[in-house]
C-alpha positions as CSV (number, residue, x, y, z in Angstrom):
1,X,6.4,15.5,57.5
2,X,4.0,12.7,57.0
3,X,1.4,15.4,55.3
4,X,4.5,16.1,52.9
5,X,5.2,12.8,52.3
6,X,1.0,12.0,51.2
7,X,1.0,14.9,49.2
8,X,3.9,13.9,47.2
9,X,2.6,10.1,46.8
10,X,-1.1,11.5,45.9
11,X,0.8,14.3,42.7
12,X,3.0,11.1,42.2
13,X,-0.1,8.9,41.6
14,X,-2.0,11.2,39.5
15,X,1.5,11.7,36.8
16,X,1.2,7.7,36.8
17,X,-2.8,7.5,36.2
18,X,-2.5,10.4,33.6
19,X,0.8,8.3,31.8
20,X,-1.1,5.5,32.0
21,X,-4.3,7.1,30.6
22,X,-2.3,8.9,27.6
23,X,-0.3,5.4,26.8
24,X,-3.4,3.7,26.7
25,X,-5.0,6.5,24.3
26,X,-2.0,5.8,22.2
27,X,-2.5,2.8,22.2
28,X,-6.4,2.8,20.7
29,X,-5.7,5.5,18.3
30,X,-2.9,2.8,16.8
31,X,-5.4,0.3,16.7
32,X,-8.0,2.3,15.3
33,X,-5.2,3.4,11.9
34,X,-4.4,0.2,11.7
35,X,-7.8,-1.3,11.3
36,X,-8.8,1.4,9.7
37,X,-6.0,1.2,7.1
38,X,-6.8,-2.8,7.1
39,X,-10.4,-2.3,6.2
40,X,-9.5,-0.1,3.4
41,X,-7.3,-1.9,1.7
42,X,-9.3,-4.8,1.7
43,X,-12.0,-2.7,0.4
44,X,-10.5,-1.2,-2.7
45,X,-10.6,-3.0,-5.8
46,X,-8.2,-0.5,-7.5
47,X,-4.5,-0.3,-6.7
48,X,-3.6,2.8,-8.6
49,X,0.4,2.9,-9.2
50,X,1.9,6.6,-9.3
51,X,5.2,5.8,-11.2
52,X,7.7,8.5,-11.5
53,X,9.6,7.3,-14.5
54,X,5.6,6.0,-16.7
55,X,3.9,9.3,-15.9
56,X,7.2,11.5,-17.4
57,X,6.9,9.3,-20.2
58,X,3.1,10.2,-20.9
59,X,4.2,13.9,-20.2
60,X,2.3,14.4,-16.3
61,X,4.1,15.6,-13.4
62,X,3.7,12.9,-10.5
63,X,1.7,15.1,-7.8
64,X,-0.7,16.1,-10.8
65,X,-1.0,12.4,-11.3
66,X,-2.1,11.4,-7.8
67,X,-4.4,14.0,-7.8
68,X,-6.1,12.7,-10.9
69,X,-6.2,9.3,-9.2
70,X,-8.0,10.8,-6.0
71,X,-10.0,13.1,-8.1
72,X,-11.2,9.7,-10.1
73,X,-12.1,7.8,-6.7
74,X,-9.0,5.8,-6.2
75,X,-8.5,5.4,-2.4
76,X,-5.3,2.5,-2.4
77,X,-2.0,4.8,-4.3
78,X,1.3,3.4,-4.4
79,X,3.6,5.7,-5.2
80,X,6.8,4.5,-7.0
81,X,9.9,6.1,-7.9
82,X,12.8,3.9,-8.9
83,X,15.6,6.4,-10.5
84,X,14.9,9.5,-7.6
85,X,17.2,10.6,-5.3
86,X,15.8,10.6,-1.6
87,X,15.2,14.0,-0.9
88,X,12.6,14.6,-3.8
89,X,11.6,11.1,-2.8
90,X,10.7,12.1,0.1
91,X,9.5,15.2,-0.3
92,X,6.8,14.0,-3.4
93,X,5.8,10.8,-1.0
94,X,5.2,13.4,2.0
95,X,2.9,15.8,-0.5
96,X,1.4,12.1,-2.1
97,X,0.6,11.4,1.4
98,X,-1.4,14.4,2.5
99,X,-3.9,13.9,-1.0
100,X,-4.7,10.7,0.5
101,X,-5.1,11.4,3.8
102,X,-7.6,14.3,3.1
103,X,-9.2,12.0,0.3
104,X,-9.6,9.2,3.4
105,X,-7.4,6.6,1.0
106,X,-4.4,5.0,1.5
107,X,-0.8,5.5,0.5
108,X,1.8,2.4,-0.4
109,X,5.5,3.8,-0.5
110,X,7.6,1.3,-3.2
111,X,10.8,-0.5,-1.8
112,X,11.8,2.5,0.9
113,X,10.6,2.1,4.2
114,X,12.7,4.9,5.5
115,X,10.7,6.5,3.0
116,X,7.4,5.6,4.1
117,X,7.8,6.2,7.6
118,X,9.2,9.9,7.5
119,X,6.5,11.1,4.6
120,X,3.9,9.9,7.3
121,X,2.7,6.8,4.5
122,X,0.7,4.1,5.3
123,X,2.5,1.5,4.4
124,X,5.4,0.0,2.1
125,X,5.7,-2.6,-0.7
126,X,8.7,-4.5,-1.1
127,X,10.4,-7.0,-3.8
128,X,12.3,-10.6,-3.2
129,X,15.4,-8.6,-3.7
130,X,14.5,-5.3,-0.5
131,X,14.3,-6.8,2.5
132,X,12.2,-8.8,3.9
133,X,9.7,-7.8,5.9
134,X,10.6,-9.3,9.0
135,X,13.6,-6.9,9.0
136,X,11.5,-3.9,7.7
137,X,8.8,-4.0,10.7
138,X,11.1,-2.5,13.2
139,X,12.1,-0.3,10.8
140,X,8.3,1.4,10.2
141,X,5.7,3.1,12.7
142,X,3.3,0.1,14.3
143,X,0.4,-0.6,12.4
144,X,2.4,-0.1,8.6
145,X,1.2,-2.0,5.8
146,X,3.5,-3.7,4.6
147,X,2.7,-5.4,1.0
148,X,5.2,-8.2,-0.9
149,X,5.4,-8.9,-4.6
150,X,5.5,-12.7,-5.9
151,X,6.8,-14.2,-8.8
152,X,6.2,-18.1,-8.1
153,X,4.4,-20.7,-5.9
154,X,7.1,-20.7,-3.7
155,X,7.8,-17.2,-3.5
156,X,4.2,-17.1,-2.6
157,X,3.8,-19.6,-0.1
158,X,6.9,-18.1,2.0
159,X,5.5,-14.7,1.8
160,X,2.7,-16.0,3.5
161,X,4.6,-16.8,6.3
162,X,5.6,-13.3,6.7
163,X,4.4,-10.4,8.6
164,X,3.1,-9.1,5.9
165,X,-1.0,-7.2,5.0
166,X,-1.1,-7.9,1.8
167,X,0.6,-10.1,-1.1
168,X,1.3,-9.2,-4.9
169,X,1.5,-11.9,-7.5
170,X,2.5,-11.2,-11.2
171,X,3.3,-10.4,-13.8
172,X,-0.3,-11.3,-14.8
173,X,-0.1,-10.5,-18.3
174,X,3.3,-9.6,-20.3
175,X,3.9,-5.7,-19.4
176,X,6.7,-3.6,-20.8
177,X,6.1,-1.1,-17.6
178,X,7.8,-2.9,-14.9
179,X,10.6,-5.7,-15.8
180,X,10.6,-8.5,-13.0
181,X,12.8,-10.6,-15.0
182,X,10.0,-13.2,-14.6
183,X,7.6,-14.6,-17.6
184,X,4.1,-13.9,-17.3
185,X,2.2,-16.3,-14.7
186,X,-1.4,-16.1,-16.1
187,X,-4.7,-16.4,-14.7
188,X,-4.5,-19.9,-13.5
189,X,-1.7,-19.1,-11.5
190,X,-3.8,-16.0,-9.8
191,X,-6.5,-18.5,-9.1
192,X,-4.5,-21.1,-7.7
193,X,-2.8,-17.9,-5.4
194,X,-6.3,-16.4,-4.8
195,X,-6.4,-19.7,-2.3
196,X,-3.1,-19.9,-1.3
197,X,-3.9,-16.1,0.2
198,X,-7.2,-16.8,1.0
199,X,-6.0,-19.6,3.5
200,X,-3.8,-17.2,5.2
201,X,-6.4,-14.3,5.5
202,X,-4.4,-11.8,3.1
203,X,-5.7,-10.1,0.4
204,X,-4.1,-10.5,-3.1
205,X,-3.1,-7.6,-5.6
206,X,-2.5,-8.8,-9.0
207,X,-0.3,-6.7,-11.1
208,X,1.3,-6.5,-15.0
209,X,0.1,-6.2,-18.0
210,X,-3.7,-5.2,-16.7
211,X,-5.7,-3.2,-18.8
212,X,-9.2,-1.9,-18.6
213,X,-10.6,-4.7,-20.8
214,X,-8.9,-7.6,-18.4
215,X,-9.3,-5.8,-15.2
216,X,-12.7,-8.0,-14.5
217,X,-11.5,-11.1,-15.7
218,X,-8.5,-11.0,-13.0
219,X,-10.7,-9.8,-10.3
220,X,-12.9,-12.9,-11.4
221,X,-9.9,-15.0,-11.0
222,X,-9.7,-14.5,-7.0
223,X,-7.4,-11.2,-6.9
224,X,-9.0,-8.7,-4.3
225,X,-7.5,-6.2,-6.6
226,X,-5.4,-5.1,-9.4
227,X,-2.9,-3.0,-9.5
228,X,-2.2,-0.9,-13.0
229,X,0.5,1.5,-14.4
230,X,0.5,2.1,-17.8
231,X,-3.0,1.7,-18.5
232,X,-4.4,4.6,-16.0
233,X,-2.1,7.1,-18.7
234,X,-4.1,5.8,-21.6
235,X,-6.0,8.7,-23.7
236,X,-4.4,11.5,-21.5
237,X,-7.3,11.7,-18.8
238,X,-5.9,9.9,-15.4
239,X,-9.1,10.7,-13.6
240,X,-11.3,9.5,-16.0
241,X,-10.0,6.6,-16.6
242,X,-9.8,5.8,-12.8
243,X,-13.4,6.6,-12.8
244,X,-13.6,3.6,-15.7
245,X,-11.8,1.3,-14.1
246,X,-14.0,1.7,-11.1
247,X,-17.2,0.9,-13.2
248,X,-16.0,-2.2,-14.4
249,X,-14.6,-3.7,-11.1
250,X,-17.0,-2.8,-9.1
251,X,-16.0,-0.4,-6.8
C-alpha cells in the first residue's frame, strides 16, 4: 500500500516538474517575441503603411504591395484597411503576417485588435476615437505592440501614460491620404514630442504628409521613424522606392 501510494506521489511529482518546466518555457519564448519585437521596432527607421483603399487607387493589389515593401527592405508594415469587411480583413492580415514573419519584420494591424490577434500580428495601432489601450491589452496575446496616434500636446502626454510601445504624432505635413480632422502640427511640434517620448522611453513615429524629400528632415527633428502612405506608390515601383527611402534615412 505504502509502495502504491510513493509511486503515485513520485508520477505525481514528475507531471508538476514537467508543467512547471513547459510554463516556464512559455514563459521565455514570450519574453524573447516580445523583446525581440521591441528591438525591432526601435530599430526601423521606416514605417511602411499597406493601405487598402491608396494602393487600389494606384492600381496594386494589397498582398502585392507588402511584398514590394519586404522585397525593398522594409521590416516595420502596418497594414490598414478602413472600408473591408472582417473576413478579408482577416484573411489579407493573416497572409500580410506570414511575409513578415519569414522576412524577420514586424507587422502593425490598424484599429482591430481582434484582428491582430487571430492573423497571428505583432501588434495593433489605434486612434483617440478605438479604444484605448488599457481596454485593448486584455484583448491581444501578451507581449503585442500596441502603437497610439496623437494629434496634440495633450493627446500626447496622456498617451504616454498608457500601456502603450510606441506613440504616433501628426499629421506632420498636410496629407490628402489619411483625414484626422486635425491641421497639420509641423516640425516643431515633432521636436517638442521627440522629448516628451523620449522622457517616457517610447519611440515616436511621425506620420502625414511625408515624402521622400522631407523624410530626413523629420527624422532630424527627433522622430525614431516615419511612417508613409502615399509616397511609397509614387512612380509605380513600391520596392524601389522602399529601397530609397531607406538610403536617405539611414536604415
Amino acid at each position: 500500500m505504502i509502495r502504491t501510494i510513493d509511486r503515485k506521489a513520485r508520477k505525481e511529482r514528475k507531471e508538476h516538474d514537467k508543467r512547471t518546466r513547459q510554463k516556464s518555457t512559455g514563459v521565455e519564448r514570450l519574453e524573447e517575441r516580445t523583446v525581440s519585437s521591441r528591438k525591432r521596432l526601435r530599430a526601423a527607421r521606416l514605417n511602411a503603411i499597406v493601405d487598402v483603399d491608396a494602393a487600389a487607387r494606384a492600381g496594386w493589389q494589397p498582398l502585392d504591395v507588402a511584398k514590394a515593401y519586404v522585397d525593398g527592405g522594409a521590416t516595420f508594415l502596418q497594414f490598414r484597411a478602413k472600408t473591408m469587411a472582417s473576413g478579408p480583413f482577416l484573411e489579407m492580415a493573416a497572409r500580410v503576417a506570414e511575409l513578415t514573419r519569414a522576412s524577420a519584420g514586424i507587422l502593425i494591424v490598424n484599429d482591430r485588435a481582434d484582428i491582430a490577434r487571430l492573423a497571428g500580428a505583432d501588434g495593433v495601432h489605434v486612434g483617440q476615437e478605438d479604444l484605448a489601450p488599457a481596454l485593448i491589452r486584455p484583448l491581444v496575446e501578451p507581449g503585442c505592440l500596441v502603437g497610439l496616434s496623437t494629434h496634440t500636446a495633450g493627446q500626447l502626454e496622456a498617451a504616454c501614460r498608457e500601456p502603450i510601445d510606441y506613440v504616433a504624432i501628426g499629421p506632420v505635413f498636410s496629407t490628402a491620404t489619411k483625414d484626422t480632422g486635425y491641421a497639420a502640427v509641423g516640425l516643431d511640434r515633432v521636436r517638442a514630442a521627440a522629448h516628451v517620448a523620449e522622457s517616457a522611453a517610447l519611440p515616436l513615429v511621425a506620420i502625414g504628409g511625408i515624402t521622400l524629400e522631407r523624410a530626413r528632415m523629420v527624422l532630424d527633428a527627433g522622430a525614431s521613424s516615419v511612417a508613409v502612405i502615399g509616397d511609397l506608390l509614387a512612380g509605380g515601383n513600391p520596392a524601389g522606392r522602399v529601397r530609397e527611402y531607406l538610403r536617405a534615412l539611414g536604415g
